[in-house]
C-alpha positions, 0 to 999 in steps of 0.5 A, spaced: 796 710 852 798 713 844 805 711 841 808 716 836 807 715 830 814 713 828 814 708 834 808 704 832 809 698 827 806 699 820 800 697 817 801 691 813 794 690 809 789 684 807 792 683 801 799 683 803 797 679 809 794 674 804 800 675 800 806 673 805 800 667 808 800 663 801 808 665 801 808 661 807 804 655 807 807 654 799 814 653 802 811 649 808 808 645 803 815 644 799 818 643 806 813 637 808 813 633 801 820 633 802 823 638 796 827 643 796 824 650 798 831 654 799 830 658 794 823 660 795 825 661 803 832 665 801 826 669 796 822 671 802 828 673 807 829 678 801 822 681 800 820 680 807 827 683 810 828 677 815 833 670 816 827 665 817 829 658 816 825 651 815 823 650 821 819 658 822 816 654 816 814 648 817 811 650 825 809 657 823 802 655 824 802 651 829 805 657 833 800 663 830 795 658 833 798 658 841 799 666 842 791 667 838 786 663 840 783 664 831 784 657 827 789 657 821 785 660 816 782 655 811 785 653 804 781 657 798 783 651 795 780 646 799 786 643 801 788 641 808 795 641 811 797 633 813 800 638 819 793 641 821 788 637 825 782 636 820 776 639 824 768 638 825 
């Protein structure tokens, strides 16, 4: 079955994709330190069109990772989250 093209959701980019990620995980990780991460989370609802709160944040990953069957995309730094299991 084909959608109309206006019924169909936009096409988000890899750039953006990394963009929005490295947004998320920078207000999980202010979140998980215990700093304030209002600003940076009002600043995303308002670039992304969206009211999320904290806890979208802070269980982000762990819901992407139920609904698919891919793992959270590994840090370019070479950090690990104190919320993701380390892996083997």
């Amino acid at each position: 079955m084909e959608l109309r093209p206006e019924l169909c959701p936009p096409v988000v980019g890899p750039q953006r994709i990394a963009e929005l990620c490295t947004a998320i995980e920078t207000i999980a990780g202010l979140l998980e330190r215990g700093e304030s991460a209002d600003a940076a989370i009002a600043g995303f609802n308002a670039e992304t069109g969206h009211d999320y709160t904290a806890d979208y944040f802070l269980t982000y990953w762990k819901s992407r990772n139920s609904r698919t069957s891919r793992s959270r995309p590994p840090d370019p730094h070479g950090r690990r989250s104190r919320t993701s299991p380390a892996t083997s």
